[in-house]
C-alpha positions, 0 to 999 in steps of 0.5 A, spaced: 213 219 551 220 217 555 219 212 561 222 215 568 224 211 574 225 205 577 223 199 572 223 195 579 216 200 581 213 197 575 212 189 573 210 185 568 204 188 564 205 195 568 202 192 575 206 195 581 210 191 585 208 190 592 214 191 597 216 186 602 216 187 609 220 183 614 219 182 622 223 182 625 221 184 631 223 178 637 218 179 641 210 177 637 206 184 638 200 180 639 202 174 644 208 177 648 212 170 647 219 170 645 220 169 637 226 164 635 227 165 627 229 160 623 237 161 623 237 162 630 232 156 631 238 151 627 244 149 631 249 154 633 255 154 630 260 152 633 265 155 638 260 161 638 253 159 641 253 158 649 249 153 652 242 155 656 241 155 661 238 148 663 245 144 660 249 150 663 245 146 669 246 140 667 254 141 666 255 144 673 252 138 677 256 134 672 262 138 674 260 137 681 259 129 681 265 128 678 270 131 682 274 127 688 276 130 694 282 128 696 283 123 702 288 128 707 282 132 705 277 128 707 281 125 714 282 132 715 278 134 720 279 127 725 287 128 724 286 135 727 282 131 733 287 127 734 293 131 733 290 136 739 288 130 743 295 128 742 298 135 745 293 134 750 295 128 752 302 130 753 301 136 756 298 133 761 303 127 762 309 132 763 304 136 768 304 129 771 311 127 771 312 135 774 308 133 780 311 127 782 317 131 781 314 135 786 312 132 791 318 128 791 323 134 793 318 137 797 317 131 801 325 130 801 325 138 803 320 135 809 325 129 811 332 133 810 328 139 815 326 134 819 333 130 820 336 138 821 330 139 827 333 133 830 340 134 829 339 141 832 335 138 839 341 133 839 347 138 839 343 142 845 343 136 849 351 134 848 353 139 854 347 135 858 352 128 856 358 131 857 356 133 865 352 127 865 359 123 863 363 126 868 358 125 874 359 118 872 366 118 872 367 122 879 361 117 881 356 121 883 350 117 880 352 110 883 347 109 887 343 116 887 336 118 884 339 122 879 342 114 875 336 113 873 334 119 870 340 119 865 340 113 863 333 114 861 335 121 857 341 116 854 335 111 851 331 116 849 336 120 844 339 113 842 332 113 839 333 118 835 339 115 832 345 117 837 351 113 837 357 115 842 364 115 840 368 113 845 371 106 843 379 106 845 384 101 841 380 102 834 384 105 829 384 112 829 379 116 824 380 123 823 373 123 821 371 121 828 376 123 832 381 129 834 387 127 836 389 132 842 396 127 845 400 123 841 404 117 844 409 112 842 405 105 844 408 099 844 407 094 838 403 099 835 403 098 827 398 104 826 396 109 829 391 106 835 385 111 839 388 109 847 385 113 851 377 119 850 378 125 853 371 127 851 367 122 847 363 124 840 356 123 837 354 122 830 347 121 828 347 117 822 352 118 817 352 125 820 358 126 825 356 131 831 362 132 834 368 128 834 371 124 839 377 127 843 383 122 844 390 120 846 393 116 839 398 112 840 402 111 835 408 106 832 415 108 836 
């Protein structure tokens, strides 16, 4: 009778061939653990297995140790600080200087205000000079109760920094004096104060009012 099918069914003295079975399951059905099979337990090949990861792990802290901040990283936060406390610094210098610029034109404002109210009361009172100069010169003061009270008023303005301008044989000044007449004089080479027909003031280097005069001048 002719032999049929497989001659791999049938092995040497017409015994069956008992199949191999393989497992390849991962996970042992029995224990639950994982399952490494002898070609995955061998050293991966390389370029293609990663690393697990412990040494995953263990390369990040290496990484992380062997990297170096850079100085001006380091001294970042203190330059900051010390940048801020500079701007601080010349903030409040220039508030300081302002200040004192300040205070320096308000108290010359306050001076200039002062020796303005001063002038003012001076100038109201030239008219009281001027009649107080003519009853001198008519000789209504000599002897009389009222000599007294102009020479205190005199004094008291002098205090205040007001100076007459009545001196005769000076050269003439047009800054300080008004020429109302001119004469030829005699052995004059400039132009002379001869007589004041009314005398000025000045306060200082400020001029109230200038003297009236007679100018003598060269014939």
């Amino acid at each position: 009778m002719p032999h049929h099918g497989n001659e791999e069914e049938h092995s040497e003295g017409n015994e069956p061939r008992k199949p191999v079975i393989r497992d390849n399951r991962k996970v042992d059905p029995e224990t639950g653990a994982a399952r490494h099979p002898d070609s995955e337990a061998g050293a991966p090949a390389q370029g293609n297995a990663a690393p697990t990861d412990g040494d995953a792990l263990s390369q990040a802290e290496e990484i992380l140790n062997g990297v170096e901040v850079p100085a001006e990283e380091s001294v970042a936060p203190g330059a900051a600080a010390e940048a801020q406390a500079a701007e601080l610094r010349n903030d409040l210098l220039r508030l300081q200087a302002e200040y004192v610029n300040y205070r320096k034109r308000v108290e010359r404002d306050r001076a200039v205000a002062g020796e303005m109210a001063v002038i003012g009361v001076l100038n109201s009172l030239l008219p009281v000079l001027d009649d107080v100069d003519a009853a001198r010169q008519h000789g209504d003061l000599e002897g009389g109760p009222f000599a007294a009270i102009a020479t205190k008023l005199e004094n008291a303005l002098k205090t205040y920094g007001l100076e007459r301008i009545s001196e005769t044989g000076v050269e003439f000044d047009p800054t300080i004096h008004e020429a109302l007449i001119q004469q030829p004089g005699e052995d004059i080479q400039v132009d002379t104060v001869s007589q004041v027909l009314r005398s000025g003031y000045r306060s200082g280097e400020r001029v109230l009012r200038a003297a009236q005069v007679i100018v003598a001048v060269p014939a």
